[in-house]
Each structure stands twice: as C-alpha cells, then as structure tokens.
C-alpha positions as CSV (number, residue, x, y, z in Angstrom):
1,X,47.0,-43.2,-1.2
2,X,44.0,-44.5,-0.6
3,X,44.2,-44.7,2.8
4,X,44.9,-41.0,3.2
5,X,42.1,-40.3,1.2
6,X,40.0,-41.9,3.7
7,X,41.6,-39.6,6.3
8,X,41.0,-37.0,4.1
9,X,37.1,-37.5,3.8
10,X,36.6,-37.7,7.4
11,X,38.3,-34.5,8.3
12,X,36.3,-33.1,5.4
13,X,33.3,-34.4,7.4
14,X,34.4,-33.0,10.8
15,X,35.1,-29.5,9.1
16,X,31.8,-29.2,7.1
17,X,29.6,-29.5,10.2
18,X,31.6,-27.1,12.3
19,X,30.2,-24.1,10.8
20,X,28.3,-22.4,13.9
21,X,29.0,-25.2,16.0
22,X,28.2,-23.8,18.8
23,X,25.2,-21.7,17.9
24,X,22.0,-22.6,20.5
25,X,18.9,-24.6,19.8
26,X,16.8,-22.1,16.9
27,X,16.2,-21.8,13.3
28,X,15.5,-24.6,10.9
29,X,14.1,-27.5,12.6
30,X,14.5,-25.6,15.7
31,X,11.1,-26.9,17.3
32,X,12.8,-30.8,17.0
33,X,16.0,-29.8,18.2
34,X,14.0,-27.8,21.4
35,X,12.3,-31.0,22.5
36,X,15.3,-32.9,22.7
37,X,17.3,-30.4,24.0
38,X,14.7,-29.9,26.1
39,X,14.4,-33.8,27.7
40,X,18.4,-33.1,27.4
41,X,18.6,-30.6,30.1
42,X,15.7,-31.7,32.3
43,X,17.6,-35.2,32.9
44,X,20.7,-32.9,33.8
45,X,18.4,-30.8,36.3
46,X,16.2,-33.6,37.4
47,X,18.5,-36.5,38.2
48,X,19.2,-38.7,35.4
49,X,16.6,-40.9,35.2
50,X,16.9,-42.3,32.0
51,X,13.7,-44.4,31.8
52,X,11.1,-41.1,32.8
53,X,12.2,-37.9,29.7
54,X,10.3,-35.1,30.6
55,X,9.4,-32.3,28.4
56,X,8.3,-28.7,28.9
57,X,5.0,-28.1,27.7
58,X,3.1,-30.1,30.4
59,X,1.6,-27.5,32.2
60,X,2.0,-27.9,35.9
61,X,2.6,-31.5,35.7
62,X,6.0,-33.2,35.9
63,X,6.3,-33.9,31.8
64,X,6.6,-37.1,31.6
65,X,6.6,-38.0,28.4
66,X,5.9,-40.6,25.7
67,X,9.2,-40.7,23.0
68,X,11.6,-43.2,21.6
69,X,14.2,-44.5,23.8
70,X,16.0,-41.1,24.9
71,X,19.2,-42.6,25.0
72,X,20.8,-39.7,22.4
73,X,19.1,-36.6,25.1
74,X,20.7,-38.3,27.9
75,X,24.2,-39.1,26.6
76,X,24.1,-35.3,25.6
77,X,22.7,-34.6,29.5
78,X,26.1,-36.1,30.5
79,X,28.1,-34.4,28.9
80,X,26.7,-31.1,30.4
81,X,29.1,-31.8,33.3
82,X,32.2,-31.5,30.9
83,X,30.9,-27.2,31.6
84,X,27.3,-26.7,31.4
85,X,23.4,-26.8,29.8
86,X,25.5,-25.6,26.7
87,X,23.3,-27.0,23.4
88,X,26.9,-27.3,21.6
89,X,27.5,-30.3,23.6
90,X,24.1,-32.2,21.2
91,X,26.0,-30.7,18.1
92,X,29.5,-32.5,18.8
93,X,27.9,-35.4,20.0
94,X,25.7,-35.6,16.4
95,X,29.1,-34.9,14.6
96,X,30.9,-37.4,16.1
97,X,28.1,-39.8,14.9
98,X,28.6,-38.9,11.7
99,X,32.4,-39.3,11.3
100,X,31.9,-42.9,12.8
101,X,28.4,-43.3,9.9
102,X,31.0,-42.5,7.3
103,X,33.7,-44.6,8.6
104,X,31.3,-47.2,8.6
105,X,29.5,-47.0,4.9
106,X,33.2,-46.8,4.0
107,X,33.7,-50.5,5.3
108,X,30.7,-51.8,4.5
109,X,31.2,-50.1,0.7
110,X,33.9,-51.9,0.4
111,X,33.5,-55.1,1.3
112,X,30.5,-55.4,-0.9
113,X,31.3,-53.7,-3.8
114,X,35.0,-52.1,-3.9
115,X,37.4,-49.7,-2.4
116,X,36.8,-47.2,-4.6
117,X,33.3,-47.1,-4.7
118,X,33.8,-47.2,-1.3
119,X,35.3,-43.9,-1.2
120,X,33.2,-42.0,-3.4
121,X,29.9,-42.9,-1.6
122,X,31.6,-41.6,1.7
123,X,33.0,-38.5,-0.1
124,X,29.3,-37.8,-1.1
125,X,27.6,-39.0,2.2
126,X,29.9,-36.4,3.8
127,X,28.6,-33.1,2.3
128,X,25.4,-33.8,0.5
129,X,23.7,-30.7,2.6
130,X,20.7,-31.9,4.7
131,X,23.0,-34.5,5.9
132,X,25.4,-32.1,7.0
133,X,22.4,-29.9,8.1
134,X,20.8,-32.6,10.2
135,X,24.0,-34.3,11.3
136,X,25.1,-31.3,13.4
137,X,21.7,-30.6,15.2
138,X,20.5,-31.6,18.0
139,X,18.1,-34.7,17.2
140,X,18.6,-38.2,16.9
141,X,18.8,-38.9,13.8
142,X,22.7,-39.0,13.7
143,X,22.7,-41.6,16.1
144,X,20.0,-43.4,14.3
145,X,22.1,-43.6,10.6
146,X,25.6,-44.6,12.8
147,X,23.2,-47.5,14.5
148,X,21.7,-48.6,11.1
149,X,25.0,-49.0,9.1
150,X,26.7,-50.2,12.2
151,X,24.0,-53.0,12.6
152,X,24.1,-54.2,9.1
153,X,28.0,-53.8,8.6
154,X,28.3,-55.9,11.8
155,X,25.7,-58.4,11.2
156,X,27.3,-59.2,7.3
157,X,31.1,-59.7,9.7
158,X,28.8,-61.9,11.6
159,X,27.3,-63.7,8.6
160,X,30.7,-64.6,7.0
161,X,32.5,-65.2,10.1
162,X,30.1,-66.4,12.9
163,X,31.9,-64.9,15.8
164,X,30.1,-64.0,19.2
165,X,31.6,-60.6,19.2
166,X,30.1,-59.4,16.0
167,X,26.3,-61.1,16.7
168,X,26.5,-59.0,19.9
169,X,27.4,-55.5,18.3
170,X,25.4,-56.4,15.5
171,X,22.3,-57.2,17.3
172,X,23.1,-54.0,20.1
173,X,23.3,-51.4,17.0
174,X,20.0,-52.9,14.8
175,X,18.2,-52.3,18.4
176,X,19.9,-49.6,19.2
177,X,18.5,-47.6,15.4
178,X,14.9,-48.9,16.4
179,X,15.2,-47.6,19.8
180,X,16.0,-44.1,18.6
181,X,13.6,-44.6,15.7
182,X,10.6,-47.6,15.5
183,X,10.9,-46.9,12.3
184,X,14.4,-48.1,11.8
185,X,12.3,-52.0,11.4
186,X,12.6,-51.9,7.8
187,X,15.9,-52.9,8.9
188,X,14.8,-56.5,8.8
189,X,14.6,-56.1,4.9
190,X,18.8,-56.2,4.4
191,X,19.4,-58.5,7.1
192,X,17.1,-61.2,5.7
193,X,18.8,-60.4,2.5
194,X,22.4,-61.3,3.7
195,X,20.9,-63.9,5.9
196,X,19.8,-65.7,2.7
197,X,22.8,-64.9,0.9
198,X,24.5,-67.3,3.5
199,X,22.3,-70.1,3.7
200,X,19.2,-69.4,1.9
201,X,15.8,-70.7,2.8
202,X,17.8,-72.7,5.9
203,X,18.5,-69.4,7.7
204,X,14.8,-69.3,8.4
205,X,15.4,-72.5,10.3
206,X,19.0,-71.5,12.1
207,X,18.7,-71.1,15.9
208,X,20.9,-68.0,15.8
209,X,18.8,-66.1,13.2
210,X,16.1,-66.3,16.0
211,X,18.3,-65.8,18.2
212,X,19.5,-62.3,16.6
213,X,16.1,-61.2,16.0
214,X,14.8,-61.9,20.1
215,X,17.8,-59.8,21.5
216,X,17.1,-57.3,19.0
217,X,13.9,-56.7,19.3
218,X,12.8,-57.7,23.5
219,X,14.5,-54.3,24.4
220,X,12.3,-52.4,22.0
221,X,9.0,-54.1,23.1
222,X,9.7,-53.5,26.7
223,X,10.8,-50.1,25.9
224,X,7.6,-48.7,24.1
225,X,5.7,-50.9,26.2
226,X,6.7,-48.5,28.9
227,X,6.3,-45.5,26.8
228,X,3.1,-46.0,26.2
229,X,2.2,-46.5,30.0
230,X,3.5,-43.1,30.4
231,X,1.3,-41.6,28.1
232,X,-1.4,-43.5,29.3
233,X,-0.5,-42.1,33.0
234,X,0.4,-38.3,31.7
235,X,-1.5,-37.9,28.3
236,X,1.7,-36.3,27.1
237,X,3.4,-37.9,23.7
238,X,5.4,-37.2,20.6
239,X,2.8,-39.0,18.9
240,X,5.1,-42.1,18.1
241,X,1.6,-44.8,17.6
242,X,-0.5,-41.9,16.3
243,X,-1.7,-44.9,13.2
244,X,-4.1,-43.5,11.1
245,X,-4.3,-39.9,12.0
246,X,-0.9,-38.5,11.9
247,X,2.6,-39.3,10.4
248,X,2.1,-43.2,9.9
249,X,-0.3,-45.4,8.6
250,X,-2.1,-42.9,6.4
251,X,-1.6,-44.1,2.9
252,X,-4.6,-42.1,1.1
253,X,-1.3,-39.5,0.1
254,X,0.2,-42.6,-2.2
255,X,-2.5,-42.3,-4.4
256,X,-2.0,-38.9,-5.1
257,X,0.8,-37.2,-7.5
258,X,2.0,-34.6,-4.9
259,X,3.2,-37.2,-2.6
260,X,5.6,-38.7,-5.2
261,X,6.6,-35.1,-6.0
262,X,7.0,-33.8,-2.9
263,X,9.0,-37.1,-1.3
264,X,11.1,-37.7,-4.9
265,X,11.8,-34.6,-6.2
266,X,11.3,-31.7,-4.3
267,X,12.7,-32.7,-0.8
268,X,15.5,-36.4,-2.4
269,X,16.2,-34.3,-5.8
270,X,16.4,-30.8,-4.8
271,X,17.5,-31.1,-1.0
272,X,18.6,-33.7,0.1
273,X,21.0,-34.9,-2.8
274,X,20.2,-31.9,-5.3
275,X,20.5,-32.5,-8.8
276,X,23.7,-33.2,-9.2
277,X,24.3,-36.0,-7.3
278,X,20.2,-37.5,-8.2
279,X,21.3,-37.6,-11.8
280,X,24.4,-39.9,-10.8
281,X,21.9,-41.7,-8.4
282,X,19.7,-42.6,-10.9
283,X,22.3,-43.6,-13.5
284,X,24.4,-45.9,-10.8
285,X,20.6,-47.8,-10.4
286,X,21.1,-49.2,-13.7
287,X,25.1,-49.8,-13.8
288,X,25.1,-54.3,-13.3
289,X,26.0,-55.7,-10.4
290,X,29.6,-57.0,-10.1
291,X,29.2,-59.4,-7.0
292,X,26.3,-60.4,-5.8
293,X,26.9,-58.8,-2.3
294,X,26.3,-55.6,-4.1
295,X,22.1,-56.4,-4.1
296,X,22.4,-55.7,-0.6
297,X,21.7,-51.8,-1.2
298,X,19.4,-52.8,-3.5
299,X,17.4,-54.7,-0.7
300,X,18.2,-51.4,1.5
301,X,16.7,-48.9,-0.3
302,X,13.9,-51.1,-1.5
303,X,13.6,-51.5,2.3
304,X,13.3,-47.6,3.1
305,X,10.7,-46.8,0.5
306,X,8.8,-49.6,1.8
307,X,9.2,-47.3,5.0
308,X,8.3,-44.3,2.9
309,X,4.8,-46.1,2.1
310,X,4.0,-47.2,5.5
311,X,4.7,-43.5,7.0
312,X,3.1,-41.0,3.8
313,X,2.6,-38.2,5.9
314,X,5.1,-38.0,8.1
315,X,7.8,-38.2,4.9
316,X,5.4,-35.8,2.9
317,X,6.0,-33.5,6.2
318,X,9.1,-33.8,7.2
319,X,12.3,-33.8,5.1
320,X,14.7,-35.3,7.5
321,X,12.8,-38.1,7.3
322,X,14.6,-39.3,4.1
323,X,17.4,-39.2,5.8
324,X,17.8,-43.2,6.0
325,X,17.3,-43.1,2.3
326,X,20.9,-41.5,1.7
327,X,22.6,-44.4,3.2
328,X,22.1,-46.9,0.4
329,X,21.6,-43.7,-2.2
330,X,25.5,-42.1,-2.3
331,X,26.5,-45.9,-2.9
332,X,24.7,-45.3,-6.6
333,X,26.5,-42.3,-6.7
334,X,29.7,-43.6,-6.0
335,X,29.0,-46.1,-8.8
336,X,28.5,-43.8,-11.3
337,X,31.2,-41.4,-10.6
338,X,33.9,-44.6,-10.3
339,X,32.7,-45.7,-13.5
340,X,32.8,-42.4,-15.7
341,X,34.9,-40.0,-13.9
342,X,38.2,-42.0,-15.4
343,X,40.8,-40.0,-17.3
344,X,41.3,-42.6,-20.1
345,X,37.6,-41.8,-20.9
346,X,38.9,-38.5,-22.8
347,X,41.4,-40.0,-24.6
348,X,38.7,-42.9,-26.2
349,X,37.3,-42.3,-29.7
350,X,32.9,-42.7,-28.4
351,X,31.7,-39.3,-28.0
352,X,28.8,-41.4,-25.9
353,X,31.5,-42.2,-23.0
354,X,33.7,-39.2,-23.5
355,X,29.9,-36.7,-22.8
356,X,29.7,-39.4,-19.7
357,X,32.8,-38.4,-18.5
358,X,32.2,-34.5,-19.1
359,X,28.4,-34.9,-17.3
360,X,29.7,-36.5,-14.4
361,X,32.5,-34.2,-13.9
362,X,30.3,-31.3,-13.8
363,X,27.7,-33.2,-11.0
364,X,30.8,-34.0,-9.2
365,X,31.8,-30.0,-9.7
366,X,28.6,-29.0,-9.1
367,X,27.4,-31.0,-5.8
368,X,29.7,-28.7,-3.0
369,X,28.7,-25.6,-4.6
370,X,24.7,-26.6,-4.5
371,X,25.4,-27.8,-1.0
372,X,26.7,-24.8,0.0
373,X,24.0,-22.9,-1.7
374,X,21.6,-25.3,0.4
375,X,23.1,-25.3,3.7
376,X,23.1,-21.7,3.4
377,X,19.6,-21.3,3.2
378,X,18.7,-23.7,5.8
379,X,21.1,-22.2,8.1
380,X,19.5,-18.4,7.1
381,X,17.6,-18.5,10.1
382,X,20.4,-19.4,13.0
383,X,20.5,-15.4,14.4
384,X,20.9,-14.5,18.2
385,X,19.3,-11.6,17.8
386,X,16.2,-12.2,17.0
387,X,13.2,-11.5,18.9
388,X,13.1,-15.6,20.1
389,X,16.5,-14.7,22.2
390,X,15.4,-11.5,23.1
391,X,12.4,-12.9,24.6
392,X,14.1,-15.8,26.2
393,X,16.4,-13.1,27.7
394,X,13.6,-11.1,29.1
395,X,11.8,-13.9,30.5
396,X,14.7,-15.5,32.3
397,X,15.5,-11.4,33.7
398,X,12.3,-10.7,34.8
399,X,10.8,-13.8,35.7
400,X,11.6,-16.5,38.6
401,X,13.2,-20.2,37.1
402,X,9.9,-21.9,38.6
403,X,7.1,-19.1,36.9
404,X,5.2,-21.2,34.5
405,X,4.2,-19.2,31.5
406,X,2.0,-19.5,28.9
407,X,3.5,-19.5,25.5
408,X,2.2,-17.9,22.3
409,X,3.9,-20.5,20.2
410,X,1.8,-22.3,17.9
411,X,2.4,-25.6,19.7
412,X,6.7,-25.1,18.8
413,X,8.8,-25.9,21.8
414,X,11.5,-23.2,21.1
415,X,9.9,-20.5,23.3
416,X,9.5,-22.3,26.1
417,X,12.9,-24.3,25.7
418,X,14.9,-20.7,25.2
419,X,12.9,-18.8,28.1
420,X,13.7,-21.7,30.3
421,X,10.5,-22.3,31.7
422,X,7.7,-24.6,32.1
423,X,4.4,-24.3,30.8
424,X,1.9,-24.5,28.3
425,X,1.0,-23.9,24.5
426,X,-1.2,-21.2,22.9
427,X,-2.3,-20.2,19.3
428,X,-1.8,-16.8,18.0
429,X,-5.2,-16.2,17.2
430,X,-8.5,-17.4,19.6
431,X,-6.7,-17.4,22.7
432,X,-9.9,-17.8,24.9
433,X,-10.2,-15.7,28.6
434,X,-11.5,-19.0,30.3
435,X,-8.1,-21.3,29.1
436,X,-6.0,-18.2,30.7
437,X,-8.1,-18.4,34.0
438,X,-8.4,-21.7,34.0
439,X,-4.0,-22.2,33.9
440,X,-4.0,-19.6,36.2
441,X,-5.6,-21.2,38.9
442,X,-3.3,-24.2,37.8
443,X,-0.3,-22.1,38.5
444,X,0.6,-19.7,35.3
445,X,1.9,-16.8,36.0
446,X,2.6,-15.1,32.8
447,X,1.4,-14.9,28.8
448,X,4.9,-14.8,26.6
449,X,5.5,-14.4,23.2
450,X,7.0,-13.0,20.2
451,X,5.2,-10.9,17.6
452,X,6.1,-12.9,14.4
453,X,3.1,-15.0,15.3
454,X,0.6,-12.5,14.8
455,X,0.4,-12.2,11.4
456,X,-2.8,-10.7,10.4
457,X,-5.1,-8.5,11.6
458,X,-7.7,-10.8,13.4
459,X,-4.5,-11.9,15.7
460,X,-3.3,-8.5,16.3
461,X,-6.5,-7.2,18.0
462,X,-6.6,-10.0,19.9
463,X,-3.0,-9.4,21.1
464,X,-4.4,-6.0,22.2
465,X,-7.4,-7.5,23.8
466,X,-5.0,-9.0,26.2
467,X,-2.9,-6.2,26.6
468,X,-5.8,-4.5,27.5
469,X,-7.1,-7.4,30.0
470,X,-3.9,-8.2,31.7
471,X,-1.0,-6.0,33.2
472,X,2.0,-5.9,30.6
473,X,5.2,-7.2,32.5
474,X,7.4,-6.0,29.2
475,X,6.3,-4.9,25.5
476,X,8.6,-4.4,22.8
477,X,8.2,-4.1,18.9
478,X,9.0,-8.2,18.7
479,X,7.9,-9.4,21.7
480,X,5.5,-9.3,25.1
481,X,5.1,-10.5,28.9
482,X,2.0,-10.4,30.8
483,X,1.4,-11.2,34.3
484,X,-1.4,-13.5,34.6
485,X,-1.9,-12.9,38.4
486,X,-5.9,-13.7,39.0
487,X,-5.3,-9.7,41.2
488,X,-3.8,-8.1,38.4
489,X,-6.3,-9.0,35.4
490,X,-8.6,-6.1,34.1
C-alpha cells in the first residue's frame, strides 16, 4: 500500500502544477520568469553558447550578461527544437524537477526518520501553494530544490556506503544547486553534519571530505569568476555580488521587527505553508528525535535561516526565496501528522490527545483548500488579454524583429520579453528628451508601453508630452508606440 501511495503522491504532484501549463511568461513573478525565458530563447536564436547568456535590456549591445550558471535557460533552449520558442517547454521542465524533488525527500525521509513520515512530508511538499506556484514557472528554482536534496540524499548513500558512484552524483548535484543559486552554500551546514555523524572530528582530517568539497566547489569559482568578467566587460548583471547594497549582506533589517514578520509569518505562515500546515510545523519542532539521523533537518533548516540572515533583504523582498526553507519544514509536518492523525487516538480516554487528533485533522483538511485559495490568487493575474499581450502583439505587427524599442517598464523585463525586441528600460514618470535622443542616435526606433504604468497624474501629462513630441506609431486605451526617428520628432 504504501508503495502505491507513493505513486499516488507523485501523480498528485504532476496534476497540481498542470493548471495553465501552457500559459506564456506574465503575471505573478512574471518579470523573473521574463529574464530567464528571455536568456532561454536568445541561446535558441543565438547559437547555444552556454558560457555567454544574454538578456534583453542591453540597449544596442549584445547582452551579455552577469547570472548564475544558466544551465536551467539552456536545457529549456533545447528543448525548443522539440516545436518552438514555446515558454511551456520552462513549465514542464520545472515540473519534472519537482516530481524527481519529491521522489527524492521521499528517500531521504525515510531513511532518516521512517516510511511514513516519509510520505506525509512529500504529500505536503507536493501542494503547499507557492511550491506549486514556483515549481511550474519558469525560473530556476525547481532545479535548485531537486539539486539540494539530491546532493545531500546522495552524499548520506555516500557516507554509509563509500562508493565512487554516489561521491560523484553527490558532489555533481551540491554544485550543481550552488551553480543555479550561490546561495545554495549553506549546503555545507548538513553535509558537515552527516560527515561528523560518520566519523566525527576525524572527517575533518579524511582525504575524501576534501576531496568532495574541491570538486564541488572549483566549478563554482571558475564559473562566477567568469561571470563577473562579463560584467566587468558589459556592465550588465543580475546583481548576484551586489554586498551591502542590495539583496545580501545588508543585515540592518535583523534588527528590526518587520523583518521577522514579514520573512516568518506573513510570506512562511500565510504563503508559503499557510496556517495550517505552520501550526503542525511548529508542533513536529518539539516532537523527540527517534534516531539520531533525524538532527539532520534540524542542521538543514538551522542552515537556511542562517541563509535567511546573511541575505535580509533579498528574503524581506522576495517570497520565493524561502523556498529552500520548505525542504527540511514539511518533514515537521509530516512528524506531527504521523504522530496524531492515528485512529486509535479517538477511541483513548485523554481529551489532551483525542483534541490532538481533531486539530490535526482539521490542518490536514484545511491545507488543499488554503492552497487552492492561494494559488488562486497568485495565478489571478495569468490573462492573455491584457494590455501586456496586446502590446506585445502590436509591436511584433508593426514593428521589424531587429527595431530596438524603448520600454516604459519600470525596469520589468516582461515588455520587452513579450514584444520580442531588444532594447532599453524607462520609468513612467521623468522620462527625460535627452535619454530618448541620446538611444536614438544609439539605434531606438520606438517608445512602447502599456498604460497601467502611468498611474497618476504627473505621469499622465508626461505621456502626453511625448505624444505630443513624437509621431504615435499606435495608441489605444491600454497601450502606445512611438516612432523615435530623429525626422519624425516634433
């Protein structure tokens, strides 16, 4: 039975992130799942270089950029050929990570703790809703979770059986998560944790621990070393060593309240695992450890908030960024819900463990219908028809594929991604006559954009300044083109 309900769990996991499957790069998150889509299609178009991702908001210039190892954009570039630049192709390729990420906490579940827990923590990792939400766009981060719990499921194989084959896959997938992410180093923190299980203070003596940690980490040095050169040669970066002034390395937020709000309750609680399964997360933290394998998720998720710490902002920012932090979380959950959610608990005479077994039947009730209620509202915003295709529609119609625009985007990289075009950013409001003549000269040939942007009335008469100053290619009640031909300005 238990072996079917395995099978079960992963089609469960198949069929929750099928739900517009095949909708294009928009909505929540859209502006993440444009860049990479975006690096996606440029290898397709560009020839598959795998070491030079380009981007679209570099102007005139070829967009080469400075990112973590694009290995996820490229596999997704191959796969193009199976039909075409469809963005479906970065959907199935995120969902088949996460089938194999559930596959593999199952293992790794239950060889540290036991089956059953085993089976609830997948069951929960499965539908908890930004992981289904983030697990079926187009970013890396699906990759990233199947590499993490890959790496550590094959480095503990490694540590009780010692076998070449495992210290290789081990060592590729720990890489492989730091490639995608340099964040994914806190790693380090479970590894050393089952390397000392093995051999205690003599694995920091054993060859092969030194071994492990060289051929992990030589391809990630020579990898953002080159990075780096690139942005050094093009000035064009995701912002991946930004210390101190962007998402890492900023720890004035950890002093404040609002952080701990923001990162524990609002975004772990509310999205990320809602209440009902956080109530069963924080009960399974105090349930005792059985086996002392099982303080190997407590060394994980001591291990991501010390990630948490080191990059404030950018987990203060960005809610996918707790992602990591759901690996080692649904096995908590699975404790608590394999230790109260037992039948002979009704029959017992405590009312104490008979009201545990009626709270976490209603968490276990209430988690799909709050992850519906969830996914729902993240996925509000996936519409065709909204002014963003319209204008991506009217661009690629009225404009030649190498026009490069201007786009009125706030710095987001979905209008330039759906129009298909190369180009450069501009704000709403202060667009300023000399940066328009000045891209001219540089090759821009248009100034697009949707109206949603100009939100107030300071922005809205400069959008009629323009109007007024250059010829209007198209103008519609959500969106405009204007030619920014040097002959054709007013």
């Amino acid at each position: 039975m238990k072996k079917y309900c395995i099978v079960l769990i992963l089609l469960l996991t198949v069929v929750c992130r099928l739900y517009h499957i095949t909708f294009p790069v928009a909505g929540f998150a859209g502006w993440r799942q444009a860049d990479t889509a975006a690096v996606a299609r440029n290898f397709y178009e560009n020839g598959f270089h795998l070491f030079s991702p380009q981007i679209d908001w570099g102007g005139n210039t070829g967009g080469y950029v400075e990112m973590e190892f694009p290995i996820y954009p490229y596999l997704i570039s191959g796969l193009y050929y199976l039909s075409s630049p469809q963005d479906f192709w970065g959907r199935i390729l995120s969902a088949a990570f996460a089938l194999i990420s559930v596959y593999a906490l199952f293992l790794l579940v239950k060889k540290h703790v036991d089956e059953n827990v085993a089976l609830w923590a997948a069951l929960i990792y499965a539908v908890i809703p930004l992981n289904v939400f983030y697990t079926r766009a187009v970013m890396p981060e699906s990759m990233m979770l199947m590499s993490s719990v890959l790496g550590i499921y094959y480095f503990s194989e490694w540590t009780d059986r010692d076998g070449a084959t495992t210290f290789l896959l081990a060592g590729f997938f720990v890489s492989l998560a730091i490639l995608l992410k340099i964040t994914c180093l806190y790693l380090g923190l479970p590894l050393f944790f089952l390397a000392w299980q093995k051999e205690g203070a003599k694995c920091l003596l054993n060859r092969k621990v030194w071994c492990f940690a060289l051929l992990v980490l030589t391809p990630v040095v020579i990898w953002y070393y080159h990075a780096h050169r690139t942005y050094v040669s093009t000035g064009l970066t995701f912002g991946i060593w930004d210390y101190g002034s962007g998402k890492w390395g900023n720890f004035q937020p950890l002093l404040t309240f609002k952080f701990y709000n923001d990162i524990l309750f609002k975004s772990i609680a509310e999205r990320h695992l809602t209440y009902a399964g956080f109530i069963p997360f924080v009960i399974g933290l105090s349930l005792p450890r059985k086996r002392p394998s099982e303080y190997l998720f407590d060394w994980w998720l001591v291990a991501v908030i010390v990630y948490f710490g080191i990059v404030a902002t950018g987990n203060q920012i960005h809610e996918y960024y707790q992602l990591p932090f759901m690996l080692p979380a649904v096995v908590y959950i699975g404790k608590t819900f394999n230790a109260f959610l037992h039948p002979s608990l009704m029959r017992v005479d405590s009312t104490k463990k008979r009201l545990s077994f009626w709270l976490a039947a209603l968490c276990i009730l209430s988690l799909p219908i709050l992850s519906v209620l969830r996914l729902t509202s993240f996925m509000s915003g996936e519409q065709q028809d909204s002014s963003l295709f319209q204008l991506g529609n009217a661009v690629q119609q009225l404009t030649h594929p190498d026009d490069l625009v201007v786009a009125v985007d706030q710095g987001d990289p979905l209008i330039l991604y759906r129009c298909n075009r190369k180009g450069w950013h501009a704000p709403a409001s202060g667009i300023q006559r000399e940066f328009l003549d000045n891209v001219a000269t540089l090759g821009a040939k248009y100034l697009v954009g949707t109206k949603d942007y100009f939100d107030d009335e300071p922005s809205r008469n400069g959008l009629r300044e323009l109007m007024a100053r250059y010829t209007v290619k198209f103008n519609s009640d959500s969106y405009f083109i204007l030619s920014l031909d040097q002959g054709q300005s007013r």
